[in-house]
Structures are given as C-alpha cells and as structure tokens.
C-alpha atoms as one frame of an Amber mdcrd trajectory, in Angstrom:
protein
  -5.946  10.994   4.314  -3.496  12.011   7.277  -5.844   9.952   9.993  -3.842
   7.736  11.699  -6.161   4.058  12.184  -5.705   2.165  15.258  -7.520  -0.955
  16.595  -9.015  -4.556  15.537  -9.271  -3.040  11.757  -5.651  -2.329  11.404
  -4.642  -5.311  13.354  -5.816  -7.461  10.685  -4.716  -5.438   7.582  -1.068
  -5.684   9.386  -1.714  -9.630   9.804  -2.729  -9.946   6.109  -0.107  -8.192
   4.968   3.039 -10.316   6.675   0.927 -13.059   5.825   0.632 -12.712   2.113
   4.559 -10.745   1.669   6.030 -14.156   3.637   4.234 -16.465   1.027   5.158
 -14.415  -1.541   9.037 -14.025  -0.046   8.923 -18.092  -0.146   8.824 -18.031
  -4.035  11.841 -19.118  -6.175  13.418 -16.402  -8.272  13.092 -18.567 -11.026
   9.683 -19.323 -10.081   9.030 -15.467  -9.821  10.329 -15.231 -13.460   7.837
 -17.227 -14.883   5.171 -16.283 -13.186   6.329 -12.696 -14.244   5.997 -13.687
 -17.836   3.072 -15.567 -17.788   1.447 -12.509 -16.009   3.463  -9.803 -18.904
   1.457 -12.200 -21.363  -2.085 -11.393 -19.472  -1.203  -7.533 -19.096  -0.473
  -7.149 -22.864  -4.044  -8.939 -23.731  -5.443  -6.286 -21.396  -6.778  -3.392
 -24.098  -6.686  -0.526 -21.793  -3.308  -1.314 -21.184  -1.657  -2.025 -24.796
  -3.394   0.957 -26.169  -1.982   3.261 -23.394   0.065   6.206 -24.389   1.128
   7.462 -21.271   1.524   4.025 -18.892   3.122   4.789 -15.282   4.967   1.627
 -14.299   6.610   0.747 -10.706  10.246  -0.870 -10.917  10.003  -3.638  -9.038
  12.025  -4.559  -5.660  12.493  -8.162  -3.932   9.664 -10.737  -4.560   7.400
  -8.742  -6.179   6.129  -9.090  -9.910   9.032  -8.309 -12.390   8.361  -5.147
 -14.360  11.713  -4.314 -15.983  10.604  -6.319 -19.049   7.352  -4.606 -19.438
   8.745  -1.552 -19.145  11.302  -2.066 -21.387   8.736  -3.727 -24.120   6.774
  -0.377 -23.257   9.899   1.362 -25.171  10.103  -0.873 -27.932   6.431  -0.191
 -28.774   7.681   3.368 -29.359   5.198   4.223 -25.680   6.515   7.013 -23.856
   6.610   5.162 -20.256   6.919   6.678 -16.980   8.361   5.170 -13.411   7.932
   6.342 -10.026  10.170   8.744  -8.102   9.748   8.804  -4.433   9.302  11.828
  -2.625   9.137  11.661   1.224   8.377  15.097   2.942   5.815  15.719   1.689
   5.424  11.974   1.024   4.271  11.542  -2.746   5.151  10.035  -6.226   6.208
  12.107  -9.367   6.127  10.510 -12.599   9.478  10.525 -14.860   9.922   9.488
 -18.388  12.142   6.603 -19.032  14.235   6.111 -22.214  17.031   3.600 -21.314
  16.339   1.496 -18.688  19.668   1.135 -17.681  20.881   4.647 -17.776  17.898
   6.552 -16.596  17.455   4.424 -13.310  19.776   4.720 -10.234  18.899   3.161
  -6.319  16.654   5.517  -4.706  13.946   5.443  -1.858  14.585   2.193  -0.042
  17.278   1.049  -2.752  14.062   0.849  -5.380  15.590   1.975  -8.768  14.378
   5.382  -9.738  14.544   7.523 -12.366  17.023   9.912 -12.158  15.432  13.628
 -12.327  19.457  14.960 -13.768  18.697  12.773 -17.113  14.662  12.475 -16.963
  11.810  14.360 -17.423   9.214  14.721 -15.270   5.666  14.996 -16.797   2.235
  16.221 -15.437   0.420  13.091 -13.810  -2.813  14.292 -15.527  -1.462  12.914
 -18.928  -1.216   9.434 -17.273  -3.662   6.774 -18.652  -3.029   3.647 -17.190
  -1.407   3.135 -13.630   0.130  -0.167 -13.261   1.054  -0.817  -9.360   2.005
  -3.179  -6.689   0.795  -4.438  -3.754   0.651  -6.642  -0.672  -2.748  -7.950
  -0.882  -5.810  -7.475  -3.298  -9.630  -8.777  -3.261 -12.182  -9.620  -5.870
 -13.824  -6.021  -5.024 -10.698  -3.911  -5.847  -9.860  -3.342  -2.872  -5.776
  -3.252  -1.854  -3.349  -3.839   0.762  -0.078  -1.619   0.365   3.185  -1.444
   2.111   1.696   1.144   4.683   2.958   4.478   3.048   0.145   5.445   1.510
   1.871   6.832  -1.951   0.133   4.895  -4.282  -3.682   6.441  -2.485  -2.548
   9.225  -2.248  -1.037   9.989  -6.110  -4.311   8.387  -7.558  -6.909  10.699
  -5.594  -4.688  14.064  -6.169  -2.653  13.747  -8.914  -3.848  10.899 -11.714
  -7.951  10.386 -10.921  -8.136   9.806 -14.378  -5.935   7.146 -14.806  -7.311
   3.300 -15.138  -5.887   1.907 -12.194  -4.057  -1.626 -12.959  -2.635  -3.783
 -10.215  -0.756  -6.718 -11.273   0.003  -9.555  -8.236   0.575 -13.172  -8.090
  -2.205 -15.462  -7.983  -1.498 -15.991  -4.506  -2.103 -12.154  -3.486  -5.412
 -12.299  -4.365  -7.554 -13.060  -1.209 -11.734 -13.017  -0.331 -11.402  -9.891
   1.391  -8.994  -7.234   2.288 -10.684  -4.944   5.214 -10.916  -1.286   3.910
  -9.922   1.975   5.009 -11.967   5.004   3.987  -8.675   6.813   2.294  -8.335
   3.491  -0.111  -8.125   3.977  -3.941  -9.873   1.418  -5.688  -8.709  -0.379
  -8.429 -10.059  -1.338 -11.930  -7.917  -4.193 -12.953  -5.920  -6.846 -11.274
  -3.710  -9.338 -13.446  -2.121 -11.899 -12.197  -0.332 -15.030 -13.761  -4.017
 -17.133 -14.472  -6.441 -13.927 -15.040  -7.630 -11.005 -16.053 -10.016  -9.805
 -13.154 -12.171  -6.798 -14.253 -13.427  -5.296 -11.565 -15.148  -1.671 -12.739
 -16.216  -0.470 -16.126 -13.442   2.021 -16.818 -11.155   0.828 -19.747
C-alpha cells in the first residue's frame, strides 16, 4: 500500500486524471446542479443504498457531484449518516455522525467541510454499509482514479471491507479503461446522472 509507482503506468493515470478533472472543472455550476439531482434521483432508486442504515457520505468540494442534499435527505429519512474526517499522519479517514448539516461541519483538510469531532461522534467503520465516494475517473470494470492520496483505498481495505462500495460521477467520468494499480479498491456501483452501472454482485 506504501509502494511508491513510477513509470509509463503512472504517467497515464496522471494524464487521465487532469484530463477528466479539466472537463469536469469546465461545467456550469448550474449545470453541476442538475446533473447533481438527476444523479440524487438514480442513487435513491439504487436498493443497497436507500435501505442503508449506516451510509458514509463525502461532502463535496469544487466541481464534483453535490452531496449536501443527499446527505441532508439521509437525515430526513431518520438514517444515521456519517461524513469523512481527514486524518493526515497517519493519512486515513474516520467516520463521524452528522446531525445538522450546518452546525456539525466546519472547513477542514484542504478547506473540505468536515465534521467537527467537539460536536460529533465518531463511530466504528465496521458498522458502515454503504460507502458513497468520489473520484477523478472510473471504468466499466470498477476500477477508479482518485486524487492521488490514497484515503479512500486505504479506509475500504482496513477499516470498512464490508461496506458496498458506491461511487457516484458524472457521465463524463466514466471512461473505457482506467489503468490499475495493485493497492486499488474496487468498486460495486457507479451512478452517474443517465445510469445505474452494477458492476459486482454485492448489494
């Protein structure tokens, strides 16, 4: 997991990535609205997801797919919904209930809102049942492109295996193939703003 990958490989997963996050960057913020809601609409079809007790939900940043509102339908559901806190040394995620979106969440890693661990609680990623996460880049075979950190790989192989593992992306970060690194975490769902694309048995 620590390996550090050099070469033609990560050449091209760097090239894909600025590729796909400047098309992406291009989009309208009204445009990324409704593509965010026609997307929501998709997610809550998806049965592993609306049945989820425990979802863990990133808050999104810049262009990428709006999550405040599914998070915040999450909570009217009566779900107990958990977001994302950032830890850098060592570099992980820990999962924190939410309640009130807009007094449980302060800027954090990178200016990404976060819950705040002084008025949060911080549950055992174990209880997690559905991960829904971002992305650069995805392909048909579950395979994804991150920002480079590693966080997301790294919290689903040690600390929520179990969890059904949910990316949601515009239609436009869905490519033919993303090239693979051993340490990648495959996914079981991607939704994006025209599909449902089921890509394992789990859920």
């Amino acid at each position: 997991m620590t390996a550090h990958y050099s070469g033609p490989l990560q050449t091209r997963r760097q090239t894909l990535r600025r590729h796909i996050l400047a098309l992406r960057n291009r989009l309208e913020p009204a445009e990324i609205v409704a593509r965010s809601n026609s997307l929501t609409r998709n997610l809550w079809q998806l049965k592993v997801f609306s049945v989820a007790k425990l979802p863990f939900v990133y808050v999104d940043f810049r262009s990428e797919v709006r999550t405040i509102p599914i998070i915040q339908a999450c909570l009217d559901k009566g779900k107990r919904v958990t977001v994302p806190l950032t830890i850098e040394d060592p570099p992980g995620l820990r999962a924190y209930v939410v309640s009130d979106i807009g007094q449980d969440l302060t800027p954090g890693f990178r200016s990404i809102l976060e819950p705040d661990p002084e008025r949060t609680e911080a549950v055992d990623p174990s209880e997690i049942d559905a991960v829904v996460m971002p992305g650069s880049v995805f392909d048909l075979k579950g395979n994804r492109l991150g920002y480079g950190g590693g966080y997301y790989d790294r919290f689903l192989e040690k600390d929520a295996p179990q969890a059904v593992r949910i990316a949601i992306a515009f239609d436009l970060q869905v490519v033919e193939e993303v090239p693979a690194l051993p340490h990648d975490q495959q996914l079981d769902f991607i939704v994006t703003e025209s599909r449902v694309i089921r890509i394992t048995d789990r859920g």
